[in-house]
Z-matrix of the N, CA and C atoms (Angstrom, degrees):
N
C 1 1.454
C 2 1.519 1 109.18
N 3 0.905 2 128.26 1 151.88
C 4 1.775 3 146.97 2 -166.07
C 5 1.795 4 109.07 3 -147.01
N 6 1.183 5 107.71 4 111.00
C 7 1.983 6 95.09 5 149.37
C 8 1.603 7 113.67 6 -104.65
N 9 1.401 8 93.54 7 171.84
C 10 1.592 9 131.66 8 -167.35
C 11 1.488 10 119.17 9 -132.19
N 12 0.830 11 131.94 10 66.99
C 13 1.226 12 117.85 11 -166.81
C 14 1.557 13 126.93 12 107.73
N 15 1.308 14 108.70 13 -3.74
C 16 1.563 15 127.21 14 -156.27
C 17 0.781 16 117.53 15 68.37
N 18 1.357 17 132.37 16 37.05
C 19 1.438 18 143.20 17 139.85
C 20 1.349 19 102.71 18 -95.15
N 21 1.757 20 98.85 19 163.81
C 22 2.013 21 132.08 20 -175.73
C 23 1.581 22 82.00 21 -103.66
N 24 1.534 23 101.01 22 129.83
C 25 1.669 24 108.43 23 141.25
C 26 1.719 25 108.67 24 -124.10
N 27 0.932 26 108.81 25 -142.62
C 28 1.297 27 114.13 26 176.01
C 29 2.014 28 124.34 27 -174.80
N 30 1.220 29 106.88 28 137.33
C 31 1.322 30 106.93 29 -175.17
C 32 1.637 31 118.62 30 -99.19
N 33 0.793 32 134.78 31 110.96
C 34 1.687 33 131.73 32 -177.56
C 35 1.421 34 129.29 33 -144.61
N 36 1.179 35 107.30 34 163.35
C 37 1.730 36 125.43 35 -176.12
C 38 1.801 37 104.52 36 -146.95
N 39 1.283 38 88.36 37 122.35
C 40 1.794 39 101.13 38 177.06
C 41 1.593 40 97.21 39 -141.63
N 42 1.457 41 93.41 40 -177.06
C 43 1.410 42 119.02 41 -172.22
C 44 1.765 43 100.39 42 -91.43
N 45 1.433 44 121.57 43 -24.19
C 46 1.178 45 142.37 44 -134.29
C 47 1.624 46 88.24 45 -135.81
N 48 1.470 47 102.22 46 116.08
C 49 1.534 48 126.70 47 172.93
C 50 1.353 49 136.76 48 -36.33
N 51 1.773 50 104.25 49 -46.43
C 52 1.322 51 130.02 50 154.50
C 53 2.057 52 121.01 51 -67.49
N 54 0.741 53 101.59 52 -37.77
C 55 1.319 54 83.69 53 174.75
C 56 1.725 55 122.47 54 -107.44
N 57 1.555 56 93.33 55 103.65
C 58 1.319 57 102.03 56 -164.79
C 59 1.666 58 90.05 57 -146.31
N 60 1.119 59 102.69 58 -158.27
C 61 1.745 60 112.34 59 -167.87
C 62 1.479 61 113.52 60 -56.22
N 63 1.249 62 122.13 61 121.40
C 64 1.713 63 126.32 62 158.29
C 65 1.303 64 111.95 63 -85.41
N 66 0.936 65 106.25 64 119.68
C 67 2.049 66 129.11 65 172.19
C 68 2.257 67 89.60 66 -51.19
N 69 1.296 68 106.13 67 138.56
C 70 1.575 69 98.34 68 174.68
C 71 2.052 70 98.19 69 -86.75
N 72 1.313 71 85.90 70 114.06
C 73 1.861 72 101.81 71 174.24
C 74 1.777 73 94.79 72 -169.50
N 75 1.264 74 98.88 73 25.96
C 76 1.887 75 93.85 74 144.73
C 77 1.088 76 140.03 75 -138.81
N 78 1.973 77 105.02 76 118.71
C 79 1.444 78 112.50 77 -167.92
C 80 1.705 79 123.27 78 -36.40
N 81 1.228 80 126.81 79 -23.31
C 82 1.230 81 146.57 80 -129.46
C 83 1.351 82 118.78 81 -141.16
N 84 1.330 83 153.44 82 135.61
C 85 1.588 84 133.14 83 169.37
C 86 1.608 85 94.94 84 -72.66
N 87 1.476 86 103.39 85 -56.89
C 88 1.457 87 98.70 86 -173.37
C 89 1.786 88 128.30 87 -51.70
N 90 1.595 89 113.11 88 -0.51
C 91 1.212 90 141.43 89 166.29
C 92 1.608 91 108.97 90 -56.07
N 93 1.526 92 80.11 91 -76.77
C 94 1.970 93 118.41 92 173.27
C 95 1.854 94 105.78 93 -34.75
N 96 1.658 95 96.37 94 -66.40
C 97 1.461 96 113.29 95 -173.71
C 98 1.681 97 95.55 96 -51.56
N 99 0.896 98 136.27 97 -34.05
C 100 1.548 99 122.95 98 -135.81
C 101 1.600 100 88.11 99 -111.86
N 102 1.168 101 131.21 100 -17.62
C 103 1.491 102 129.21 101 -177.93
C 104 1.304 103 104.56 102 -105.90
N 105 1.168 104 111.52 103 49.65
C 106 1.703 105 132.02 104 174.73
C 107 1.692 106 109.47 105 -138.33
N 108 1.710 107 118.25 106 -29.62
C 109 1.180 108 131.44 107 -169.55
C 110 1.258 109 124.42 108 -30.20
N 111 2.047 110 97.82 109 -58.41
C 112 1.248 111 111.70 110 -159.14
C 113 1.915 112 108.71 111 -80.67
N 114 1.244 113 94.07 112 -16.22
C 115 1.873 114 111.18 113 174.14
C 116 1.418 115 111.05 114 -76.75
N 117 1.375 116 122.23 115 -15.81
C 118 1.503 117 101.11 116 -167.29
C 119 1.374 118 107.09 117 -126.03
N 120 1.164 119 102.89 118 127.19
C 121 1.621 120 121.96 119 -159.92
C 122 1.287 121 111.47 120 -143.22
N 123 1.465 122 135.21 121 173.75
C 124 1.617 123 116.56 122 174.17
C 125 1.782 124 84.49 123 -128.84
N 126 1.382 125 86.93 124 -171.36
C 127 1.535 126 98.41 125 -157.94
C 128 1.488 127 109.27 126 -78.12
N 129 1.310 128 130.41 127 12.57
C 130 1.395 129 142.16 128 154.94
C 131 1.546 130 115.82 129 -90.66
N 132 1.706 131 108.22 130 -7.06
C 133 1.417 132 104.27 131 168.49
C 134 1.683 133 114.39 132 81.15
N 135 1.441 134 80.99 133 7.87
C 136 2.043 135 92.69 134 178.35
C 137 2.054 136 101.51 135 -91.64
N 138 1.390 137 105.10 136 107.85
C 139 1.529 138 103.53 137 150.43
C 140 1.389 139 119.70 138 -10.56
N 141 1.568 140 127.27 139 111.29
C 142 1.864 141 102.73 140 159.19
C 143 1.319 142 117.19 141 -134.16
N 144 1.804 143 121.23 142 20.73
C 145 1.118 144 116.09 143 -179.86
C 146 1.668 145 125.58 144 -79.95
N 147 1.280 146 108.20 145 98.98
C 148 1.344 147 118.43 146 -131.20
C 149 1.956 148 96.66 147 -97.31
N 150 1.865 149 99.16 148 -30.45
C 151 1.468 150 125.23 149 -169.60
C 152 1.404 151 130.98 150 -152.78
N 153 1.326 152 107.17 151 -173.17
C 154 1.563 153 105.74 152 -178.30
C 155 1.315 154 113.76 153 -157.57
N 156 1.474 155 155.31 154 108.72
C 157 1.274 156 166.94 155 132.55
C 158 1.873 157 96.57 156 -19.42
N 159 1.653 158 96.30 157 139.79
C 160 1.182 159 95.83 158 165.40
C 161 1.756 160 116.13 159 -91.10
N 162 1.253 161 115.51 160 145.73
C 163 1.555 162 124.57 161 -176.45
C 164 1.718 163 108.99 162 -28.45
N 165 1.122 164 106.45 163 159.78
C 166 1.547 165 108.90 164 -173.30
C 167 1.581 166 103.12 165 -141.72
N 168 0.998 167 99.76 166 142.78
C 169 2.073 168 101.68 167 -173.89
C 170 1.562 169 89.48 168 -95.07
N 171 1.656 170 101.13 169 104.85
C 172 1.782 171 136.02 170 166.97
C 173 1.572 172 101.51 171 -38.31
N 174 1.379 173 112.96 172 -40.85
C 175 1.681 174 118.27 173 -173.73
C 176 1.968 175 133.91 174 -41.90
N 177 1.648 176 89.76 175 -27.96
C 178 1.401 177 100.70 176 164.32
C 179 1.512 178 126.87 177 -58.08
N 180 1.687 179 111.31 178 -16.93
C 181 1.358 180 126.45 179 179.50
C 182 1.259 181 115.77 180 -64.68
N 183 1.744 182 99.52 181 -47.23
C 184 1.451 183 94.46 182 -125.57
C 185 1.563 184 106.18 183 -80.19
N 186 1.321 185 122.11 184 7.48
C 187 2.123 186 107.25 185 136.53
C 188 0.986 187 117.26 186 -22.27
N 189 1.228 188 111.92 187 -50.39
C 190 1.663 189 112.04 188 -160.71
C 191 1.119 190 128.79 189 -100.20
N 192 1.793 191 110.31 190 6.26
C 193 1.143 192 119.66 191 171.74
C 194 1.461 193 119.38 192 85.59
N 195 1.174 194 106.44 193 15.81
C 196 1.860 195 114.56 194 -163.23
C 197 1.386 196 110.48 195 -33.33
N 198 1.372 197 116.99 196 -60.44
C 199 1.267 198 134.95 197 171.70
C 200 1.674 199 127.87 198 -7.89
N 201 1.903 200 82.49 199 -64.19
C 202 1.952 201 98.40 200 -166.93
C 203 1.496 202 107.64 201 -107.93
N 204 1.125 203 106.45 202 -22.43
C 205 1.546 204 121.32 203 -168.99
C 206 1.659 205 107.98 204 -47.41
N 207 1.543 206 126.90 205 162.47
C 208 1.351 207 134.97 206 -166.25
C 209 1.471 208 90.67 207 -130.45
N 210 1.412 209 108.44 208 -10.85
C 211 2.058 210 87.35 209 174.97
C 212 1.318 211 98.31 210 -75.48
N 213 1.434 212 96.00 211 -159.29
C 214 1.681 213 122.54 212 -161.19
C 215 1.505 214 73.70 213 -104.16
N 216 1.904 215 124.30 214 162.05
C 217 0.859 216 125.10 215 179.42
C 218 1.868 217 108.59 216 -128.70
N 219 1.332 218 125.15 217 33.44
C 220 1.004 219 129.58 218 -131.56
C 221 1.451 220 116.93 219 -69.69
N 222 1.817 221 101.23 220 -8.99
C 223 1.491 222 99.76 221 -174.63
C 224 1.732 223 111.06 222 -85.09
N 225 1.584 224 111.50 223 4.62
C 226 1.289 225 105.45 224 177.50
C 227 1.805 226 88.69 225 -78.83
N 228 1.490 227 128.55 226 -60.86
C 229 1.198 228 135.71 227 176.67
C 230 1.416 229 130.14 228 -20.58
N 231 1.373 230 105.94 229 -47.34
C 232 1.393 231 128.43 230 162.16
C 233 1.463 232 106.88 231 -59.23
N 234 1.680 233 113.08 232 -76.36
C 235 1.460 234 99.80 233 -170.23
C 236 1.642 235 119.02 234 -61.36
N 237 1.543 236 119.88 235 17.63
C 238 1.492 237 111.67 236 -173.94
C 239 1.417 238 94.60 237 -104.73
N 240 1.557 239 126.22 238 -8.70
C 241 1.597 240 131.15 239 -165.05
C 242 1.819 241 90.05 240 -94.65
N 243 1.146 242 108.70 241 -27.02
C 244 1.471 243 98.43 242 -157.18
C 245 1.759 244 102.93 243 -94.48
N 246 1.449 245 114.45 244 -2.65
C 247 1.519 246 115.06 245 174.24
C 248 1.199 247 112.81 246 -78.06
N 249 1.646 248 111.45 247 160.24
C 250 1.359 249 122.90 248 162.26
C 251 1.410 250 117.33 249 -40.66
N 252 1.376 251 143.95 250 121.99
C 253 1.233 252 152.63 251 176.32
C 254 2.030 253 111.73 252 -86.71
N 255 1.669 254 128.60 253 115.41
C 256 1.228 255 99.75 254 164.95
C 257 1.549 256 112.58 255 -96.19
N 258 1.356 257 115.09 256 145.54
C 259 1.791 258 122.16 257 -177.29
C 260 1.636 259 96.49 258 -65.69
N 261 1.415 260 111.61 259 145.22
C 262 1.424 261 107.18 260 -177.46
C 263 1.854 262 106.66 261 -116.05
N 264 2.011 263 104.29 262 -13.29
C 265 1.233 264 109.96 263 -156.62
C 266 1.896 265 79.44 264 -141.27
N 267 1.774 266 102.95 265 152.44
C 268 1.710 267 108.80 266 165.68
C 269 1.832 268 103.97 267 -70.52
N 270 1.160 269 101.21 268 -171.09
C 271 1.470 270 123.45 269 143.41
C 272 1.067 271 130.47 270 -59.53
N 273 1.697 272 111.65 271 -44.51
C 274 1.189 273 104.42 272 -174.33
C 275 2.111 274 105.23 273 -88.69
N 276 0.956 275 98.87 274 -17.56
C 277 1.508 276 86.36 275 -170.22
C 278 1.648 277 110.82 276 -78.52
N 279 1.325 278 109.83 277 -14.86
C 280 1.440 279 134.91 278 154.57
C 281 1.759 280 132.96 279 -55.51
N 282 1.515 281 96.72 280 -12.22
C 283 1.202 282 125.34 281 162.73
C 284 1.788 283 121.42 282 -95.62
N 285 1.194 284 88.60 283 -41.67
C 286 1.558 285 81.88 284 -175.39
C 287 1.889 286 115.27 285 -97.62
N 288 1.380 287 112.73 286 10.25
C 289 1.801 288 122.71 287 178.85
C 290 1.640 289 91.94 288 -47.86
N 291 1.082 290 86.51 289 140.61
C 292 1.687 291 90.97 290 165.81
C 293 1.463 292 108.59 291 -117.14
N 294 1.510 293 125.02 292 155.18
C 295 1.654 294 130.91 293 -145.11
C 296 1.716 295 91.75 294 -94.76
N 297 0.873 296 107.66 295 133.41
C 298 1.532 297 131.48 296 174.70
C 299 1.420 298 106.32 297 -32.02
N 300 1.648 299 121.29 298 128.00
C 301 1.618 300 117.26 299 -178.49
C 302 1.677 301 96.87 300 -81.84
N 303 1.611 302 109.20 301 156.83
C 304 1.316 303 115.71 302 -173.04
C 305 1.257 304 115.87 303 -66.03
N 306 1.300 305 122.22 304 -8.21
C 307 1.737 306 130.46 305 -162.02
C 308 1.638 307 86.39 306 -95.05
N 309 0.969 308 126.75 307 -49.29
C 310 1.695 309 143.71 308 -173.34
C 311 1.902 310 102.81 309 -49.96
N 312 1.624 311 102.88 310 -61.51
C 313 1.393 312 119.90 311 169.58
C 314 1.210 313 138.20 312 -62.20
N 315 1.647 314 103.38 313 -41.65
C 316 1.463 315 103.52 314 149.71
C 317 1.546 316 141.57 315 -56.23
N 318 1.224 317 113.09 316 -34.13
C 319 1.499 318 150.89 317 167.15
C 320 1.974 319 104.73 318 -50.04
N 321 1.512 320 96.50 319 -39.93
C 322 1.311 321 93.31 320 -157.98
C 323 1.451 322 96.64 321 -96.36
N 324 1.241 323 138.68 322 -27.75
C 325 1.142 324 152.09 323 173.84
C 326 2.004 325 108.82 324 -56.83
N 327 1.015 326 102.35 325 -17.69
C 328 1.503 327 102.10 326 -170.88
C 329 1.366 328 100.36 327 -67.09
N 330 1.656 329 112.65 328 124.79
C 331 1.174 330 125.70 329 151.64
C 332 2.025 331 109.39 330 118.28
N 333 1.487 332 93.67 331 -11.92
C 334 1.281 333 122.88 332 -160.56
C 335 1.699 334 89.77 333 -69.67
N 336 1.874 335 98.02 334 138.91
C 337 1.568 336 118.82 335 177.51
C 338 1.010 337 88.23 336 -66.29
N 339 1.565 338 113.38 337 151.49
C 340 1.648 339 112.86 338 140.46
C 341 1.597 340 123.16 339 -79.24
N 342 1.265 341 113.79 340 134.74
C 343 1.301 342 117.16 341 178.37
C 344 2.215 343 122.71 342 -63.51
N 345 1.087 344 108.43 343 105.82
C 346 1.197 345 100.66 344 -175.15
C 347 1.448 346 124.58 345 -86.92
């Protein structure tokens, strides 16, 4: 994530169509976070964006080259499990998501590697 102005944008790469670059025009992370919702789904088409970590300065990496490197980088992964999480959705509204229509899923799948 990056601001501009005091705005959240966001930089990304997925497998999944929808979650890709945010233009910075959100006051808010939880803005940012929440205009990701309707994109993130797992491959049963079940909703799971459940939260959000606050941003972390990448700079502790870059020993290791985080950037260019071809390993696995897992201790950024790790330290993103071990942060404060904010809830973006209740329990109960977590009950009533309804599962992604196939036109929605298909849509989102475009362009997507196959996993080998």
């Amino acid at each position: 994530v990056y601001r501009v102005n005091g705005c959240w944008g966001a930089i990304a790469k997925s497998n999944y169509a929808g979650l890709r670059f945010r233009e910075p025009v959100y006051r808010t992370l939880r803005e940012l976070a929440m205009s990701y919702f309707d994109c993130y789904y797992n491959l049963a088409g079940e909703r799971t964006l459940r939260s959000f970590a606050r941003p972390i300065n990448l700079t502790r990496f870059d020993k290791m080259n985080w950037m260019t490197t071809d390993e696995p980088m897992w201790c950024v992964a790790e330290l993103m499990v071990t942060l404060p999480h904010v809830s973006l959705v209740s329990d109960d509204q977590i009950g009533s998501f309804s599962k992604l229509d196939k036109r929605s899923f298909a849509a989102g799948l475009v362009g997507r590697l196959e996993q080998v």
